[in-house]
C-alpha positions as CSV (number, residue, x, y, z in Angstrom):
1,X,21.1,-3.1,30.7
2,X,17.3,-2.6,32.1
3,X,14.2,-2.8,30.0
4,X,13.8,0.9,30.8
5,X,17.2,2.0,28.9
6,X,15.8,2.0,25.4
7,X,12.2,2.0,25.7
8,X,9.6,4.1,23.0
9,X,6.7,5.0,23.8
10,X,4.1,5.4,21.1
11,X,0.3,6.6,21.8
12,X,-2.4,5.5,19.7
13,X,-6.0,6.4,19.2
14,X,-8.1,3.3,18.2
15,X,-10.4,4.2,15.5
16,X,-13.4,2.0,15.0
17,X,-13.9,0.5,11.1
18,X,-17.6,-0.8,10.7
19,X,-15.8,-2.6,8.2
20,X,-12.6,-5.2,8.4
21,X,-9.3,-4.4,6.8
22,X,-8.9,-6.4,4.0
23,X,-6.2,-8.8,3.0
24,X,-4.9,-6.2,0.3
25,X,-4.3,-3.7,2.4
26,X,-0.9,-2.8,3.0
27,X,0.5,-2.0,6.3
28,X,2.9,0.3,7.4
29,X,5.7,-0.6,9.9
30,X,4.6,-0.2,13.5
31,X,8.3,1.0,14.5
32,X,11.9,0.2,12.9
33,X,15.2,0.6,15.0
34,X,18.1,1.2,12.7
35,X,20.9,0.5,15.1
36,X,24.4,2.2,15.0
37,X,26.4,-1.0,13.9
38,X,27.9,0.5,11.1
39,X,27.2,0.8,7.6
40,X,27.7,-0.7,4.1
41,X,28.5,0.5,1.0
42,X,27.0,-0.1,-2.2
43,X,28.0,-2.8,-4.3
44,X,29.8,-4.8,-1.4
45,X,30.5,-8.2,-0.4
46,X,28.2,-7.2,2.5
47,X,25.4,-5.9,0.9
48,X,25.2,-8.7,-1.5
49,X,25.2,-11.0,1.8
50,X,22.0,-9.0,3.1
51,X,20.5,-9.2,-0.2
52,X,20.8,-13.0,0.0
53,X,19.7,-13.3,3.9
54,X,16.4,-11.2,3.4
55,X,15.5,-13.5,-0.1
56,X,16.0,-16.8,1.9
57,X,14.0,-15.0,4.7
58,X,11.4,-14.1,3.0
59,X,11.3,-16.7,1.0
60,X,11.6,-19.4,4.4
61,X,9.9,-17.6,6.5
62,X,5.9,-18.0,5.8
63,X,6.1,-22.1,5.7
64,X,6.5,-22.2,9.9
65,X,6.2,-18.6,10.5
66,X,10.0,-18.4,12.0
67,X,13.2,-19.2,10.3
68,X,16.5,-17.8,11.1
69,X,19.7,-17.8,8.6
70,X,23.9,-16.3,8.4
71,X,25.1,-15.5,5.5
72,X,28.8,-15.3,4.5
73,X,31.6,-14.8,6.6
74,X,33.8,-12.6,8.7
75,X,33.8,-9.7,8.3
76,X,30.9,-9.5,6.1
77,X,29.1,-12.0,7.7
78,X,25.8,-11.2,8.7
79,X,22.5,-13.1,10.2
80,X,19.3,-12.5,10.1
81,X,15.4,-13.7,12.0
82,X,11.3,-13.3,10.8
83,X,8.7,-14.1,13.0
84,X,5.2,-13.9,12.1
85,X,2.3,-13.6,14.5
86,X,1.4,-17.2,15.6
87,X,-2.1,-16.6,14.4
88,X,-0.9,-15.9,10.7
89,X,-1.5,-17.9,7.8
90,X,1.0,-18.5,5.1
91,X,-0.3,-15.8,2.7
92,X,-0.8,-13.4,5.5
93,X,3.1,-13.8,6.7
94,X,4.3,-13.8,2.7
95,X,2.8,-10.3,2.7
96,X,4.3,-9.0,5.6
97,X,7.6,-10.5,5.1
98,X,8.1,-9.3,1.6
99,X,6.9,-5.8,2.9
100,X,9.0,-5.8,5.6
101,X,12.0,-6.5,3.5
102,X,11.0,-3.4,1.0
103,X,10.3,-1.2,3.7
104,X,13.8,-2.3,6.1
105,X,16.1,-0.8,2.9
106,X,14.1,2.1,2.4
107,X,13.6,3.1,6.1
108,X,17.6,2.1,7.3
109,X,19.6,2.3,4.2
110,X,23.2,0.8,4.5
111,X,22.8,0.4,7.9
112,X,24.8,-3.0,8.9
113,X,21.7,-3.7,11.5
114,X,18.3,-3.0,11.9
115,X,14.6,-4.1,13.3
116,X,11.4,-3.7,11.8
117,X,7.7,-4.3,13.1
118,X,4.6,-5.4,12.0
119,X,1.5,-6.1,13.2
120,X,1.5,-9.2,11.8
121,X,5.8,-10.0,11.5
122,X,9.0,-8.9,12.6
123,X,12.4,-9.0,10.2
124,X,15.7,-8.3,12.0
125,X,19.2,-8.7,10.9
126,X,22.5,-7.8,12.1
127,X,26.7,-8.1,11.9
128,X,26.3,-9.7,15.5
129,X,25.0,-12.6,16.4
130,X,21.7,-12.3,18.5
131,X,20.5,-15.6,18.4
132,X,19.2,-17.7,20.8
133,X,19.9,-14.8,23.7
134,X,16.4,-12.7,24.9
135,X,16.9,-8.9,23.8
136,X,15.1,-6.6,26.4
137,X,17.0,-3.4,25.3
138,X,14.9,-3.1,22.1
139,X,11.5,-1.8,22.9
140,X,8.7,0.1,22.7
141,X,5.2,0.8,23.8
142,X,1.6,1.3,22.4
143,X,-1.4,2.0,23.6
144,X,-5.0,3.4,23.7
145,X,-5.2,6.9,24.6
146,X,-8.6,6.3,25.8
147,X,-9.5,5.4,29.2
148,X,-10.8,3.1,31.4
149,X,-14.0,4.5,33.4
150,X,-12.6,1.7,36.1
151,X,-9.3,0.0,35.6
152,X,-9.3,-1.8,39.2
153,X,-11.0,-5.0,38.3
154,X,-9.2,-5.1,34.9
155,X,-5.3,-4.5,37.1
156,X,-6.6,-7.5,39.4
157,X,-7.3,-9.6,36.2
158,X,-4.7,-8.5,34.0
159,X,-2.2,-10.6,36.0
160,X,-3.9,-13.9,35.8
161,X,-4.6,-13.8,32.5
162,X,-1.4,-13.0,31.3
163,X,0.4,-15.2,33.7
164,X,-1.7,-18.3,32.3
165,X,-1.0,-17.0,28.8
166,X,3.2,-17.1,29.3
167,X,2.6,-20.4,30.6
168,X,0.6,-21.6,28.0
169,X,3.5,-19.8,25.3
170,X,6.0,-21.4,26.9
171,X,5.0,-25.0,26.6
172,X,3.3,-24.5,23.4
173,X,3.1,-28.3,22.1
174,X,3.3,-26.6,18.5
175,X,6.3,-25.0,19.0
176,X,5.4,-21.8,18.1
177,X,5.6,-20.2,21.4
178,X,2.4,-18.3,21.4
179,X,-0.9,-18.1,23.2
180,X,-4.0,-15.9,23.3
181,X,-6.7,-15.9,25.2
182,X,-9.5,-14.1,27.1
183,X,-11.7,-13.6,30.3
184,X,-14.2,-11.8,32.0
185,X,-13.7,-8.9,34.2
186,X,-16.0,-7.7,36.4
187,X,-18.9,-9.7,34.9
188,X,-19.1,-7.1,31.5
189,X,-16.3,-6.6,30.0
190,X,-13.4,-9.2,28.7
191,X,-10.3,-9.0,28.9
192,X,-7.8,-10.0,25.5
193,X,-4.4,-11.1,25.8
194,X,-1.4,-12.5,23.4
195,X,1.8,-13.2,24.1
196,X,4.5,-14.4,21.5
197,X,8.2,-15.3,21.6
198,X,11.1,-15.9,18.6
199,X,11.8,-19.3,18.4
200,X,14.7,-19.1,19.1
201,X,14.5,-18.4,22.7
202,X,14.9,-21.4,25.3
203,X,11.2,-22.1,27.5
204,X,13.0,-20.6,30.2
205,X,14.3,-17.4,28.4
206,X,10.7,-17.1,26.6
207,X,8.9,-17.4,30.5
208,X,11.7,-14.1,31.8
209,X,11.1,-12.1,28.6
210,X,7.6,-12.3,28.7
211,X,7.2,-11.3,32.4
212,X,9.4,-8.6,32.1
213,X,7.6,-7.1,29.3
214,X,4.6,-7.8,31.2
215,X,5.8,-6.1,33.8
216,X,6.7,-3.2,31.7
217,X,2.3,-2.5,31.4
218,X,1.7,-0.2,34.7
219,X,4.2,2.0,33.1
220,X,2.9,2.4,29.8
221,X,-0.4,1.2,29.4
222,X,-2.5,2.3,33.6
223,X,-5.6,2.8,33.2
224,X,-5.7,2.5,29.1
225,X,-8.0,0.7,27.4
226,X,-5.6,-1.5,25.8
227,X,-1.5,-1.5,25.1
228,X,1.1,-3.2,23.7
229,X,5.0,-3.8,25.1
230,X,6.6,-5.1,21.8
231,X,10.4,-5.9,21.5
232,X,12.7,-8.0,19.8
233,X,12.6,-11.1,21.5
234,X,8.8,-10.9,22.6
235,X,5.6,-8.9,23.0
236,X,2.2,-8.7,24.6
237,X,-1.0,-7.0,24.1
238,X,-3.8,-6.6,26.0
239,X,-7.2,-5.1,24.8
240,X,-9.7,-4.4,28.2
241,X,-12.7,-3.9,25.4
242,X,-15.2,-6.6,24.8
243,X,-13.5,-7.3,21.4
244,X,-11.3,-10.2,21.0
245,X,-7.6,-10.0,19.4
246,X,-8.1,-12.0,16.0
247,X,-9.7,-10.2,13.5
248,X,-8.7,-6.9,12.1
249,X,-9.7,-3.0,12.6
250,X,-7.9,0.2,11.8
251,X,-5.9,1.9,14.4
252,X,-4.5,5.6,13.7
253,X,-1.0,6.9,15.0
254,X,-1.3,10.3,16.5
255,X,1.9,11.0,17.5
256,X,5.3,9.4,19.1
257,X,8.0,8.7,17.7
258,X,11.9,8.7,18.9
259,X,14.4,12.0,17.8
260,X,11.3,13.7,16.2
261,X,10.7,11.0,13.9
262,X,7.0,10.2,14.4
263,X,5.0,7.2,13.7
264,X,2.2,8.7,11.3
265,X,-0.7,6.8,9.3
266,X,-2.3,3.7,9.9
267,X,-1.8,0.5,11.5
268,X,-3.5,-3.0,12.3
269,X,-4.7,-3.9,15.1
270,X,-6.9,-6.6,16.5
271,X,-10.4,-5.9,17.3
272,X,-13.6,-8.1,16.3
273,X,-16.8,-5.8,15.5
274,X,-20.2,-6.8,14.3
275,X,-23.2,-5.4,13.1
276,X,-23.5,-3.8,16.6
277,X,-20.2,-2.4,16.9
278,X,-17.8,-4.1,19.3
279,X,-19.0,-7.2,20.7
């Protein structure tokens, strides 16, 4: 199955804050896939497995940023993965993960299986094993509806930089399988990139599901400011503005969305201003 077969595209419009989101803000799900695994019923042996998975998650997750778990057995056995951004702190990922947990019942109630993104974490469980195997089918796109005056010199760099940054992911000495980083395009602008795997992936499956997504950017994100390809086994951004990708402004959904549901309110995304604006 290609890349293409399930992808969602989602435009945004970046709306500059002259002032940083704060910690206590709560943010809303980027996207959630409730997937057609079958459902639950109240009361049984496999929703009291979920409700034990997504407590051990949660509460396992924010010490490394990644922990994976499977709880029970057939049939009612079910196993779960969170991943938080690799630039996260603890009470940063303890945040999203325990929103992410709220939100995942409320948003795909009973469903057996189901995905949920963050800016800053991802929660996904299921009734089939996934792990340790890349996942290309689940994935969508978001980007900057604004555009570049002159998105040449940014195509020519794009590659490089995010070619360095896969390598850099993929023999991360921390383990984390993660990597940002930035450079100069054109002598005036610079160029932002992150990349980030689950854990769970192999150094070689990480380095194929990274370029692929990559790959993925000409078709969502030409001639854009910035864009995202985010799925369930990795993502990417890249931001063409001169602001770098670890500090915090307010991005606002205007439309979207997959069978009419659209992706409304706001979001986090990465951008560093100062006094002057973006830097």
């Amino acid at each position: 199955m290609s890349i293409m077969d399930f992808i969602f595209q989602v435009p945004l419009l970046l709306i500059i804050s002259l002032s940083l989101v704060t910690t206590t803000t709560r943010a809303d799900p980027l996207y959630q896939i409730c997937q057609n695994y079958g459902k639950y019923t109240t009361n049984s042996t496999y929703q009291t497995n979920l409700n034990n998975l997504l407590r051990s998650l949660s509460s396992n997750g924010p010490t490394t940023g990644f922990f994976t778990a499977t709880q029970g057995n057939p049939p009612d056995q079910i196993n779960g993965l969170v991943l938080c951004r690799g630039d996260t702190d603890v009470t940063a990922c303890t945040s999203c993960l325990n929103n992410a947990v709220y939100d995942i019942a409320q948003l795909c109630p009973y469903q057996k299986s189901a995905i949920i993104w963050y800016d800053d974490c991802l929660l996904r469980y299921s009734n089939l094993r996934f792990f340790n195997s890349s996942d290309e089918s689940h994935v969508f796109y978001m980007w900057n509806v604004k555009n570049m005056s002159d998105p040449t010199p940014f195509f020519k760099t794009l590659n490089g930089l995010m070619g360095s940054l896969v390598n850099r992911a993929v023999n991360d000495t921390s383990a984390k399988m993660f990597a940002t980083g930035d450079v100069v395009v054109n002598g005036v602008q610079r160029l932002y990139g992150l990349v980030q795997c689950t854990r769970d992936l192999s150094r070689d499956l990480c380095g194929d599901c990274l370029r692929d997504t990559i790959g993925e950017i000409p078709t969502c994100c030409a001639g854009k400011i910035g864009g995202r390809v985010v799925g369930a086994s990795c993502n990417i951004r890249d931001v063409g503005l001169s602001c770098p990708i670890h500090h915090r402004g307010v991005v606002e959904s205007v439309g979207g969305g997959v069978d009419g549901e659209g992706l409304e309110g706001e979001v986090e995304v990465d951008l560093e201003l100062d006094s002057g604006g973006l830097k």
